[in-house]
BAPASE-875949 format. One record per residue (C-alpha): residue number from 1; residue in one letter; x negated, y negated, z. Coordinates in nm, 4 decimals, always signed. Layout:
residues N
{lumlo = NUM doti = A east = X north = Y up = Z} $
...
***
This chain:
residues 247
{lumlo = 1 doti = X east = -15.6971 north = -8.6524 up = +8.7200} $
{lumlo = 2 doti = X east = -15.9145 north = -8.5373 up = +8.4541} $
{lumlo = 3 doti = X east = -15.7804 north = -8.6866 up = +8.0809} $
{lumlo = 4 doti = X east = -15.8354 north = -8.5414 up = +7.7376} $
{lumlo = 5 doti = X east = -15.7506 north = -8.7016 up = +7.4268} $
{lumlo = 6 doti = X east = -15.6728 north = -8.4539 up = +7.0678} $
{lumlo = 7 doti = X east = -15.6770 north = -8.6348 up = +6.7688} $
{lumlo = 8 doti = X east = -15.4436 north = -8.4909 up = +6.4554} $
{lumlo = 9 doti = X east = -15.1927 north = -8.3904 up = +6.7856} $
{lumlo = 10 doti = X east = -14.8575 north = -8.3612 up = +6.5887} $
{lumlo = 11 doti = X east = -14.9008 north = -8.0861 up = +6.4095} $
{lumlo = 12 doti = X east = -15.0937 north = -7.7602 up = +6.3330} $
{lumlo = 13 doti = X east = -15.3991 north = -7.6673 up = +6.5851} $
{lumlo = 14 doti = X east = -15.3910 north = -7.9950 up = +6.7716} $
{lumlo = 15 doti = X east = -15.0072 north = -7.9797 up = +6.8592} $
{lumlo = 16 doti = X east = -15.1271 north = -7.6284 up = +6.9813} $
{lumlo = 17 doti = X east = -15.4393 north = -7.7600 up = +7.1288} $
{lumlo = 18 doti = X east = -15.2637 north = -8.0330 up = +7.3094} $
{lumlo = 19 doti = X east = -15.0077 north = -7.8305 up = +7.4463} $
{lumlo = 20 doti = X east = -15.2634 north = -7.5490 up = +7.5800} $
{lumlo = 21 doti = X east = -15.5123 north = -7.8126 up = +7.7390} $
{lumlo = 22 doti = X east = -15.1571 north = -7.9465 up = +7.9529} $
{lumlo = 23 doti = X east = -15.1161 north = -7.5825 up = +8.0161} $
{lumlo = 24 doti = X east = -15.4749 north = -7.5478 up = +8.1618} $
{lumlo = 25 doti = X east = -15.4926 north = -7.8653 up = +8.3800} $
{lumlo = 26 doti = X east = -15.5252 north = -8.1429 up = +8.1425} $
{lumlo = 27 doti = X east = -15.3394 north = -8.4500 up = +8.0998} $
{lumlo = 28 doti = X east = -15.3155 north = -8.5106 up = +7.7016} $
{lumlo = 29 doti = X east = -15.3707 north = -8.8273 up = +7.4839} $
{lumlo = 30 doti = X east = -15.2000 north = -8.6603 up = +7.2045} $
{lumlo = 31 doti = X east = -15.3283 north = -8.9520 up = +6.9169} $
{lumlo = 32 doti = X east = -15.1622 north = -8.9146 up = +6.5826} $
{lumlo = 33 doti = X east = -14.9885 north = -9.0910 up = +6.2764} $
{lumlo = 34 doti = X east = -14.6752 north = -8.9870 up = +6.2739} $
{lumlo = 35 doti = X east = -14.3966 north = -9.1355 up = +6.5794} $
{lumlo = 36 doti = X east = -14.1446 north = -8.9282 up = +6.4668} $
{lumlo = 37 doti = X east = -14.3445 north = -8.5883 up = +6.5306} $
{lumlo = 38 doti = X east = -14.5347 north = -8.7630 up = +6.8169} $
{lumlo = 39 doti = X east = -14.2796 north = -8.8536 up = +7.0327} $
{lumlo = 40 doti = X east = -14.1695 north = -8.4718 up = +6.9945} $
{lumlo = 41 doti = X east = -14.5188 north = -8.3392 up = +7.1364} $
{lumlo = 42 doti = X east = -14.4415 north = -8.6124 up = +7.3964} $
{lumlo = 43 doti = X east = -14.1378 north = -8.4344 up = +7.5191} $
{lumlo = 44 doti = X east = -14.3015 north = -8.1291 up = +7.5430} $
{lumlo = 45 doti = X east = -14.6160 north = -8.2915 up = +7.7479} $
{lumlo = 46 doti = X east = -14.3927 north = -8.4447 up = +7.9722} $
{lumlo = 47 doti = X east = -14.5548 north = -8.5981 up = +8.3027} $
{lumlo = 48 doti = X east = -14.8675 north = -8.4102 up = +8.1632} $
{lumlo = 49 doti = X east = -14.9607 north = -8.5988 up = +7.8665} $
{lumlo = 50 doti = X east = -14.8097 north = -8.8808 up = +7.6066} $
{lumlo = 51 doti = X east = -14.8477 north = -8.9622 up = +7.2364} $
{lumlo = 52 doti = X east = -15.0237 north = -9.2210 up = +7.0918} $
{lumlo = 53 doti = X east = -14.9947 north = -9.3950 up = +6.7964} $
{lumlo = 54 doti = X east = -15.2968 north = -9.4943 up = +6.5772} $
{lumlo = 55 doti = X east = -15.4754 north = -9.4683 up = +6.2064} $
{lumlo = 56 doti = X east = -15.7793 north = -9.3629 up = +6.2758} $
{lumlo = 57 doti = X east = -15.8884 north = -9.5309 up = +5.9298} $
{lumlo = 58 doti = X east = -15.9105 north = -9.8203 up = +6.1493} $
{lumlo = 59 doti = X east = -16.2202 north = -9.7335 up = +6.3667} $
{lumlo = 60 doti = X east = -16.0689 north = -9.9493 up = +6.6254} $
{lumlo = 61 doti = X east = -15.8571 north = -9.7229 up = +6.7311} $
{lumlo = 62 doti = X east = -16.1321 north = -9.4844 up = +6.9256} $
{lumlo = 63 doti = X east = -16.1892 north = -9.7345 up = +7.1546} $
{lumlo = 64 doti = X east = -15.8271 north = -9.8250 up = +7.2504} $
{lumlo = 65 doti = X east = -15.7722 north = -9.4248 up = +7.2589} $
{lumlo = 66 doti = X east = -16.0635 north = -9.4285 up = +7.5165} $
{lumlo = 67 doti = X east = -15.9453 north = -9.7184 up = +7.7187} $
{lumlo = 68 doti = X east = -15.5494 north = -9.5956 up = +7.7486} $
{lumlo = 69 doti = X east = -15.6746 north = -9.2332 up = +7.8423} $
{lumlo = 70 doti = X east = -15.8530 north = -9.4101 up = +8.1355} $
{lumlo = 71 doti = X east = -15.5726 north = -9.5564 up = +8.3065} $
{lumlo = 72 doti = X east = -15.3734 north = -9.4919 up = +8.6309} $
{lumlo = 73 doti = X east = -15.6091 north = -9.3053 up = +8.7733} $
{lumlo = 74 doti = X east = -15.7950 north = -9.0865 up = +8.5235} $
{lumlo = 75 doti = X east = -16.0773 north = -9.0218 up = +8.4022} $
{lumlo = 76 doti = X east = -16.1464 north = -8.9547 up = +8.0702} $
{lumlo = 77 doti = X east = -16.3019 north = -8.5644 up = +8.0205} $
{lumlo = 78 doti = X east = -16.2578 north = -8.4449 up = +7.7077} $
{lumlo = 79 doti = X east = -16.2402 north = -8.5610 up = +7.3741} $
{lumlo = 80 doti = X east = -16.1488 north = -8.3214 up = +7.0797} $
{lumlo = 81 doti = X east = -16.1766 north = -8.4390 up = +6.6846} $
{lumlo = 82 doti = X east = -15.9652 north = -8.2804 up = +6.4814} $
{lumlo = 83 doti = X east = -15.7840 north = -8.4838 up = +6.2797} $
{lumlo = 84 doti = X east = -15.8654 north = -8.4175 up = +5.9507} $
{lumlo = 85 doti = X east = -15.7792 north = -8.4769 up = +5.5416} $
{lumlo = 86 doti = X east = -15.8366 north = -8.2002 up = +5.2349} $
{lumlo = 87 doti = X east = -15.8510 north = -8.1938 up = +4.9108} $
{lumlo = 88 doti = X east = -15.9424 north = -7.9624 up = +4.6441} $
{lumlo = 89 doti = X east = -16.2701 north = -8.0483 up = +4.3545} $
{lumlo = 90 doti = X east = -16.5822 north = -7.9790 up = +4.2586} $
{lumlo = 91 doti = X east = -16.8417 north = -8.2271 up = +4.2122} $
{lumlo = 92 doti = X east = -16.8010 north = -8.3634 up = +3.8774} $
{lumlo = 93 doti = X east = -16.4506 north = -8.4379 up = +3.9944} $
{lumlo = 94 doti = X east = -16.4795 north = -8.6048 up = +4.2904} $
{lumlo = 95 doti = X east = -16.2908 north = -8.9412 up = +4.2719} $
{lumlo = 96 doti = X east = -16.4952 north = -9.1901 up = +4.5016} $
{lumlo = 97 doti = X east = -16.2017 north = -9.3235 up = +4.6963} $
{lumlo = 98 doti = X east = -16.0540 north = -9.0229 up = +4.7875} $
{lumlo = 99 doti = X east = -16.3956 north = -8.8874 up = +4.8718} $
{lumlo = 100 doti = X east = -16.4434 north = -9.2192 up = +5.1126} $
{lumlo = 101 doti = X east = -16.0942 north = -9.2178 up = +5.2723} $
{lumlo = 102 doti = X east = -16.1488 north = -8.8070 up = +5.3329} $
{lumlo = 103 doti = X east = -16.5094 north = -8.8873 up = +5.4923} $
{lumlo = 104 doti = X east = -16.3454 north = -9.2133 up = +5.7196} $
{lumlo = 105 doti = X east = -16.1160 north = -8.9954 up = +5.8385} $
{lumlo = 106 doti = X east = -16.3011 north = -8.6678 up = +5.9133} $
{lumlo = 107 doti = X east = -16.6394 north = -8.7735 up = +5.9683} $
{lumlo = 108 doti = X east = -16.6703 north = -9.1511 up = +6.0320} $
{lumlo = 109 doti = X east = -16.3570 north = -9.1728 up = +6.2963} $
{lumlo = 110 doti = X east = -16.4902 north = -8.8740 up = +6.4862} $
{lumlo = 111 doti = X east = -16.8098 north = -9.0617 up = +6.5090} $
{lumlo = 112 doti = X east = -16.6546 north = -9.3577 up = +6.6875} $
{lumlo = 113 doti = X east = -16.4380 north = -9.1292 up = +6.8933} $
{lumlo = 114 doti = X east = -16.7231 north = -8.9173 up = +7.0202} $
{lumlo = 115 doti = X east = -16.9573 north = -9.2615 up = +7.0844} $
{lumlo = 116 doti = X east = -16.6428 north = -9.4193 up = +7.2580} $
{lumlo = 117 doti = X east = -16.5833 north = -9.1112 up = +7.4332} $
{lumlo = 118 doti = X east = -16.9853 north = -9.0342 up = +7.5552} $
{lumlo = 119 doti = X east = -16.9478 north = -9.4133 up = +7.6636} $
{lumlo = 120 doti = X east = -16.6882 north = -9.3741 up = +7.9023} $
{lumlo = 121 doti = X east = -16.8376 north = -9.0284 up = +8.0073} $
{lumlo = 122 doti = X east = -17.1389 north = -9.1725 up = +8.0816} $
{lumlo = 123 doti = X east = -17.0879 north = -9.4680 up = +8.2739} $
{lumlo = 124 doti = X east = -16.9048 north = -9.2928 up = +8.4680} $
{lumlo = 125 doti = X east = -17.1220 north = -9.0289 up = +8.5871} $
{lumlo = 126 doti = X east = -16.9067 north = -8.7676 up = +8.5743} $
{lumlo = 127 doti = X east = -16.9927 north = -8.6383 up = +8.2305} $
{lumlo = 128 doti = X east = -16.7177 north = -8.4463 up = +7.9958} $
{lumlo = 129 doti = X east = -16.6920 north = -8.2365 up = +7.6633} $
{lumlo = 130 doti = X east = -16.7117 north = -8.3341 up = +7.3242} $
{lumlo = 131 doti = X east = -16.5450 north = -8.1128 up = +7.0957} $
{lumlo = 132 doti = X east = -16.5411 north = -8.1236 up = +6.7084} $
{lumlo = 133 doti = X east = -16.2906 north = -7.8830 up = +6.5278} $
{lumlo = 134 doti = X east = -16.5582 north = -7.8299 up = +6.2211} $
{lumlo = 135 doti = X east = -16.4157 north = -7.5411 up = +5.9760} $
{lumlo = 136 doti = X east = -16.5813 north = -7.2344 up = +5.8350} $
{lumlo = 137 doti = X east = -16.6305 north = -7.4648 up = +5.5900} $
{lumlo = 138 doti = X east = -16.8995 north = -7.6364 up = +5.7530} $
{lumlo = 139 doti = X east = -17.1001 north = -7.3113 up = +5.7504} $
{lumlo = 140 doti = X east = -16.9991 north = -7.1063 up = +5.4191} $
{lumlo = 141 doti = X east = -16.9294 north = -7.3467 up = +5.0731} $
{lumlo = 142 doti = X east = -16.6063 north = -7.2549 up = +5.0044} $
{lumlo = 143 doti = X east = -16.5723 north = -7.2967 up = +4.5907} $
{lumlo = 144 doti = X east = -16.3669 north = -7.6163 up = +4.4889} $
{lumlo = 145 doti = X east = -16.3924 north = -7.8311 up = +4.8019} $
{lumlo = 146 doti = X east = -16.7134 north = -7.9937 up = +4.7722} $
{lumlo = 147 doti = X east = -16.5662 north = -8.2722 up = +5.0089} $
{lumlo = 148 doti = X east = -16.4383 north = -8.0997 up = +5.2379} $
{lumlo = 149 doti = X east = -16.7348 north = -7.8959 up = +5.2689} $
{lumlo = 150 doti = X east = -16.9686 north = -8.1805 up = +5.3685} $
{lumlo = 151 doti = X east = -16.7592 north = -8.3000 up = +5.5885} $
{lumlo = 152 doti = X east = -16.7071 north = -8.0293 up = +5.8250} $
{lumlo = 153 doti = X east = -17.0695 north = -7.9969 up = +5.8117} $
{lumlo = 154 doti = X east = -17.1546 north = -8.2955 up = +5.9484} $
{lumlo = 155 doti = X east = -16.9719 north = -8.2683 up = +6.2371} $
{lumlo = 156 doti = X east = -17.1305 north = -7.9391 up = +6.2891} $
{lumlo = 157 doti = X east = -17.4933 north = -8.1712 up = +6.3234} $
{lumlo = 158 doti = X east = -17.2425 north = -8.3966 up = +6.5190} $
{lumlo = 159 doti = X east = -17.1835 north = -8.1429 up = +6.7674} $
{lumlo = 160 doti = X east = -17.5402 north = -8.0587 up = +6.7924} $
{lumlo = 161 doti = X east = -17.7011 north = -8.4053 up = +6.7800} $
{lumlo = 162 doti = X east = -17.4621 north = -8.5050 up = +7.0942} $
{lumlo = 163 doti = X east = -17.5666 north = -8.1943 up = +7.2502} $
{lumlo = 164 doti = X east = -17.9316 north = -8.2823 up = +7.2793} $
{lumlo = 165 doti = X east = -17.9030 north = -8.6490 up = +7.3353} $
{lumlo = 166 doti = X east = -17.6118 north = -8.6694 up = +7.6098} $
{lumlo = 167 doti = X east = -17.7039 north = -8.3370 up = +7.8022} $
{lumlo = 168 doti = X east = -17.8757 north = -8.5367 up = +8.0656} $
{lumlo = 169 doti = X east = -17.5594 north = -8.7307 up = +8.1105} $
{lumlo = 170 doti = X east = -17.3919 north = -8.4277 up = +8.1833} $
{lumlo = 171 doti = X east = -17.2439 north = -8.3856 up = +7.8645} $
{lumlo = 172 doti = X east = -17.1417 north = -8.0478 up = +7.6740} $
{lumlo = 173 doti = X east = -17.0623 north = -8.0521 up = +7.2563} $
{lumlo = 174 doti = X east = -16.9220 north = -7.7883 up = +7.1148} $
{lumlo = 175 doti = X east = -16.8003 north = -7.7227 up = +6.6966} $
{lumlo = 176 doti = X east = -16.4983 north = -7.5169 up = +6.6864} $
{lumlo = 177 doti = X east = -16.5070 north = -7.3811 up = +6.3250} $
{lumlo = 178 doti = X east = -16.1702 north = -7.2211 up = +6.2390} $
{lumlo = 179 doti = X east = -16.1349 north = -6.9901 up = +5.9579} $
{lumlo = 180 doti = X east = -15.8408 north = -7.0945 up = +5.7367} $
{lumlo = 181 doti = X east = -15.5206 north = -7.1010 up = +5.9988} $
{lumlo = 182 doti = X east = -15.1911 north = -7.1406 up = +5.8399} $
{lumlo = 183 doti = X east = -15.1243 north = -7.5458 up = +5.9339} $
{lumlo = 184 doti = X east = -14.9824 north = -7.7949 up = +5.7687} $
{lumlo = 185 doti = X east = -15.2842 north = -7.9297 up = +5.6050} $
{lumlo = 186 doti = X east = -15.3639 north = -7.5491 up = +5.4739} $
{lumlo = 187 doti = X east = -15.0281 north = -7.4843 up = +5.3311} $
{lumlo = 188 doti = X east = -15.0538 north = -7.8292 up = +5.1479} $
{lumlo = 189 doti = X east = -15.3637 north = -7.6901 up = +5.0037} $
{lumlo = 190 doti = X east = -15.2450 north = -7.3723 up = +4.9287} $
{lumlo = 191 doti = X east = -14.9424 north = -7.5334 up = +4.7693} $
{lumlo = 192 doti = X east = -15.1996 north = -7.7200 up = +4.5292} $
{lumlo = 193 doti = X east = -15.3705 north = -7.4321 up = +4.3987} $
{lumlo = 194 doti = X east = -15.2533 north = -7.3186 up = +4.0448} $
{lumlo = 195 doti = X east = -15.1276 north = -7.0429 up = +4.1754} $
{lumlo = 196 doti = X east = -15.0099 north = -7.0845 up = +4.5488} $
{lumlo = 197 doti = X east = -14.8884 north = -6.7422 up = +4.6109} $
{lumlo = 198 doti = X east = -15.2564 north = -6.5855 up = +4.4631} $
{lumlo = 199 doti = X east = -15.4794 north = -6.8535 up = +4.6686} $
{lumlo = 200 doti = X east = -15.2847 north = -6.7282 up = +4.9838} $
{lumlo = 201 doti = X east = -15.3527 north = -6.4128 up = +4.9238} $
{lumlo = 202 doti = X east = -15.7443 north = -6.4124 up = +4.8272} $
{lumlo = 203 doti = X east = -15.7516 north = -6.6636 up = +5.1589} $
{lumlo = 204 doti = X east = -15.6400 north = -6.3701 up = +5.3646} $
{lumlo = 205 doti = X east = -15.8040 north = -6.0786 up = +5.1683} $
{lumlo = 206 doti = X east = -16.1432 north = -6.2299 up = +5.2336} $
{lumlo = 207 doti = X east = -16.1766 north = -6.1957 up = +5.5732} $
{lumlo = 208 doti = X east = -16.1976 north = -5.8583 up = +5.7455} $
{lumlo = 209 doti = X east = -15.8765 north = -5.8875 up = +5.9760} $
{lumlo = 210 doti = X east = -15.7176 north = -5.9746 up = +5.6327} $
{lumlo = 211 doti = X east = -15.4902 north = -6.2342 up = +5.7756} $
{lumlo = 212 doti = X east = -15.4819 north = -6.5950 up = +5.8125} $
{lumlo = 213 doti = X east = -15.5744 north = -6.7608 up = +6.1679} $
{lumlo = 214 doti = X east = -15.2698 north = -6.8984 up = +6.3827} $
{lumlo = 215 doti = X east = -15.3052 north = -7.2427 up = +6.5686} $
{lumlo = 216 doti = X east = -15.2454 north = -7.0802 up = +6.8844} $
{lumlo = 217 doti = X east = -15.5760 north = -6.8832 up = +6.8072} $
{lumlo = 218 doti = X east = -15.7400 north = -7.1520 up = +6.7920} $
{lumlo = 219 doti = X east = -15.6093 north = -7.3690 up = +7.0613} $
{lumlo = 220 doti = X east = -15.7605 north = -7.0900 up = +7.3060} $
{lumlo = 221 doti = X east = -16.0952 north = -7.1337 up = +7.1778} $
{lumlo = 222 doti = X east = -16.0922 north = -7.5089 up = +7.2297} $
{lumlo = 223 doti = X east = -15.9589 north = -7.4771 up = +7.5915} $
{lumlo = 224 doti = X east = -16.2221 north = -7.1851 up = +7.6607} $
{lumlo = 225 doti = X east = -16.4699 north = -7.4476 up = +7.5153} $
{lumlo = 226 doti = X east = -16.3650 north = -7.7439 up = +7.7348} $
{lumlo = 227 doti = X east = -16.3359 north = -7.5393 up = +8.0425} $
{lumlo = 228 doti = X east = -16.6036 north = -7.4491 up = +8.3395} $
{lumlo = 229 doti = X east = -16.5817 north = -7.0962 up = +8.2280} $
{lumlo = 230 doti = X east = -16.8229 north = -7.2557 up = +7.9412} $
{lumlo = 231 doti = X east = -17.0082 north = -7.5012 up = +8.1245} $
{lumlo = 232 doti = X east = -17.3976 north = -7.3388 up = +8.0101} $
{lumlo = 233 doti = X east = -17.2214 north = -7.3210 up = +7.6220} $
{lumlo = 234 doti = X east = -17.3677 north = -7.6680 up = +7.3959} $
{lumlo = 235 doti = X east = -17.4439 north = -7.7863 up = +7.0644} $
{lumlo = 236 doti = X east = -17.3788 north = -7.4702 up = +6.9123} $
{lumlo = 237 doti = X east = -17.0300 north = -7.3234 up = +6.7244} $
{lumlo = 238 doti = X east = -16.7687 north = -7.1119 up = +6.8407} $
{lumlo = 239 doti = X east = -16.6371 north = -6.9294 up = +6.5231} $
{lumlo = 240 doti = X east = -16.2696 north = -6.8311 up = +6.4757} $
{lumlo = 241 doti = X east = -16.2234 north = -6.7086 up = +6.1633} $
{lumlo = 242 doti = X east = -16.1489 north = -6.2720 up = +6.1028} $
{lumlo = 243 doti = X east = -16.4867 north = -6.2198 up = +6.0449} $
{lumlo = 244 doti = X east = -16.4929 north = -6.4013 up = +5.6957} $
{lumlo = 245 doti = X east = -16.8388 north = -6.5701 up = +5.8018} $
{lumlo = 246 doti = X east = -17.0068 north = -6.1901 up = +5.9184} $
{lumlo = 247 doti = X east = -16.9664 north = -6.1009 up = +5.5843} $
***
């Protein structure tokens, strides 16, 4: 049986994106921080999936992600990055630690997930799909979160540098780059602004289908993405966001 593993699985778009790759075929490696909200996305997996638990701040973790996705019989097919960190700054206040832990976590663990993950797909012959959920962000420099920013970038060049080098191998890597989809992590943001109930509003006003994405939304995308129906589609991005980057 073919395995995928979705990083940040307990909440937002990888609870969704977990749930919809079980839906399509997958079993799930649904990795996360949190037991409490893990073993909840467990129950909903069922005999399709489990939760793990693991801080990806320790870049350990990719490879015991890897190795537990491989067992009883699977084979690892899919890995999707999305776990992610935000916070809001410009440059001249950009505090170095928070700007360290927000790269480790969004840029740095992908990294070792994605090399752990071609690894496995590799030796193996059979090849597989590495997706990065990048961000709108990663394309357009959204005002006061030069951190962010970068980091979504980067996996964009991610995406594409794994799509060059591991093509031979059989392997596809794709950059799913949500526009700003009402999560967790988003309403945390929102919630930061000076003015929560304005920031939501210019959020959704500056996109042409003047709304805010939904997880679901994107969970399609990332299952379209890992699927056959996509098999010529690598190291480019699949945009989700309204229209806010045709502007």
């Amino acid at each position: 049986m073919r395995s995928a593993i979705v990083t940040g699985a307990t909440s937002g778009i990888g609870r969704a994106a977990a749930l919809a790759l079980a839906d399509d075929g997958w079993w799930v490696l649904a990795a996360g921080r949190d037991p409490g909200r893990g073993e909840e996305v467990a129950s909903l997996l069922g005999e399709r999936g489990e939760f793990a638990a693991g801080d990806l701040e320790d870049l350990a973790t990719a490879d015991r992600l890897v190795e537990r996705a491989a067992v009883d019989g699977r084979r690892l097919g899919l890995v999707v990055n999305n776990a992610a960190v935000h916070f809001l700054g410009t440059l001249d206040q950009l505090p170095d630690d928070a700007f360290e832990r927000l790269m480790l976590v969004n840029v740095n663990a992908a990294v070792a997930l994605a090399r752990a993950g071609v690894r496995a797909m590799s030796a193996d012959g059979e090849g597989g799909v590495i997706i990065n959920v990048s961000s709108e962000a990663g394309l357009y420099a959204i005002p006061n979160q030069i951190a962010y920013n970068v980091s979504k970038a980067a996996l964009i060049m991610l995406t594409r540098s794994i799509a060059v080098d591991h093509a031979a191998s059989g392997i596809r890597a794709v950059s799913i780059c949500p526009g700003t989809t009402l999560t967790p992590l988003v309403e945390r943001a929102i919630a930061s602004a000076d003015d929560p109930a304005a920031h939501e509003t210019k959020l959704a006003s500056s996109r042409p289908m003047r709304r805010l994405g939904r997880s679901e939304e994107i969970a399609d995308a990332i299952v379209f993405a890992a699927g056959d129906k996509a098999s010529f589609i690598t190291g480019t991005e699949l945009i989700v966001d309204g229209g806010f980057t045709a502007v």
